[in-house]
C-alpha positions in Angstrom: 0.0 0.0 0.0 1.3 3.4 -0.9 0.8 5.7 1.9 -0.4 9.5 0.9 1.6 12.4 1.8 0.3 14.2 5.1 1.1 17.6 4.1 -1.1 19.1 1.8 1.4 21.3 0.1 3.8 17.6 -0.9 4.9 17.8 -4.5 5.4 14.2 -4.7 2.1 13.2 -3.1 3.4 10.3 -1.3 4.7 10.0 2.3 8.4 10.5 2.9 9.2 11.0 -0.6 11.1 14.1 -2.0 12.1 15.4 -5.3 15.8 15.8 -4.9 16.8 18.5 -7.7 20.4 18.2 -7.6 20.3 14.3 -8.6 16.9 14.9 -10.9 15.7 11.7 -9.1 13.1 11.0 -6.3 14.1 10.2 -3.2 12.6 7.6 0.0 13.5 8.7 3.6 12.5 8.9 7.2 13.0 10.2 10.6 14.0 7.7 13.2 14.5 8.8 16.8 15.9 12.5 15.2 18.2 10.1 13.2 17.6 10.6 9.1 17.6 7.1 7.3 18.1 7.3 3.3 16.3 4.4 2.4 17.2 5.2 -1.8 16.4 7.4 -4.9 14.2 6.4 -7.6 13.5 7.8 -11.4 9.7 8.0 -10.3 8.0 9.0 -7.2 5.8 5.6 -7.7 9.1 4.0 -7.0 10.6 5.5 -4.2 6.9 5.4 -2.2 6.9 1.7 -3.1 10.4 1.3 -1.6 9.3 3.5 1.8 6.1 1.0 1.8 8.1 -1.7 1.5 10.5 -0.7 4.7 8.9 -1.8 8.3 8.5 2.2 8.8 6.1 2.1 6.0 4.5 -1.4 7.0 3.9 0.2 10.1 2.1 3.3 8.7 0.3 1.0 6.2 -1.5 -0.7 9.3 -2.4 1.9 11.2 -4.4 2.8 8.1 -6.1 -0.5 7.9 -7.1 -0.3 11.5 -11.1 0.0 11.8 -12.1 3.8 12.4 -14.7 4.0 15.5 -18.8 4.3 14.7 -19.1 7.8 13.6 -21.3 9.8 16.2 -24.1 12.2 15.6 -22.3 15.3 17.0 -19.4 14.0 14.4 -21.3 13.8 11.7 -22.1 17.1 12.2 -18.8 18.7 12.2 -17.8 17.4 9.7 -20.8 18.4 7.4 -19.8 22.3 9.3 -16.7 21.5 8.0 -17.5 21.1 4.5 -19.7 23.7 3.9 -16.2 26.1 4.9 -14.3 24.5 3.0 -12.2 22.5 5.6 -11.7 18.8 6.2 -11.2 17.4 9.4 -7.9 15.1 9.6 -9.1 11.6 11.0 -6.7 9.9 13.8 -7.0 7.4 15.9 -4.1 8.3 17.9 -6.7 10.1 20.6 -10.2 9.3 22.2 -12.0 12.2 19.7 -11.2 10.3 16.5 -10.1 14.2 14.6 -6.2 15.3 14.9 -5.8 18.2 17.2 -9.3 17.7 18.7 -9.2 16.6 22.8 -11.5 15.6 24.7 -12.1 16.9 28.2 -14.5 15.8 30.6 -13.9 18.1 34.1 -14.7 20.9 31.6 -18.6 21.8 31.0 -20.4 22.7 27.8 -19.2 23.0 24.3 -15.9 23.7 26.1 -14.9 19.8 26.4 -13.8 19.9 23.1 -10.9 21.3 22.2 -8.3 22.1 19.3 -4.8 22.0 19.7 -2.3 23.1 17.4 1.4 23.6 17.5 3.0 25.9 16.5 5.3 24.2 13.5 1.4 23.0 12.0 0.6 26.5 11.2 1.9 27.1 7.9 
C-alpha cells in the first residue's frame, strides 16, 4: 500500500518522498528517533513510495491505516458536514479518544468547552 503524503502542500504526493533537484531523481527517507535514514532514490515517485512502503516504517504506517475507524457519532457527523460547507476537512486519527487530529477531549470541563483544538506551532503554515 502506498501511503499518501500528510502535508497538503507535498509535490510528490506520497509519504516520505522528495524530489531531490540536484540528482533529478526521487528520493525515500524517514525520521527515526531525530536520526535521518536514506532508504534510496528512484526515477519516479511511484518508485521510491513503493520502496518506503516496503520498509517496516512504512509497513507500520500501512497498518495503522487499515485499523477500523470508531462508529461515527451524531455530534461528528455534524462537524464534519460544518466543515464542509467552509471549506475544511477534518484530519481523521485514531491516535486520541476524539477520533479528529488536534481535537481533545475533556471531561472536568462543562459545555461545548470539552472539546478542544490543539495546534502547535510548526502546524501553522
Amino acid at each position: 500500500m502506498l501511503i499518501p503524503a500528510i502535508r497538503k502542500d507535498s509535490t510528490t504526493g506520497y509519504k516520505n518522498v522528495t524530489f531531490n533537484r540536484s540528482k533529478n531523481k526521487f528520493q525515500a527517507e524517514v525520521q527515526d528517533g531525530g536520526k535521518r535514514i536514506f532508504l534510496g532514490c528512484f526515477d519516479t515517485a511511484q518508485g521510491a513510495a513503493t520502496a518506503y512502503a516496503r520498509s517496516e516504517y512504512g509497513r507500520a504506517d500501512a497498518a495503522k491505516l487499515l485499523q477500523p475507524r470508531p462508529a461515527l457519532t451524531a455530534a461528528g457527523a455534524e462537524a464534519i458536514q460544518l466543515a464542509e460547507r467552509e471549506g475544511l476537512t477534518l484530519a481523521i486519527s485514531s491516535s486520541n479518544n476524539t477520533g479528529y487530529k488536534g481535537v481533545c477531549y475533556n471531561p472536568n470541563q462543562t459545555g461545548s468547552k470539552k472539546y478542544q483544538l490543539r495546534v502547535g506551532a510548526g502546524s501553522r503554515k
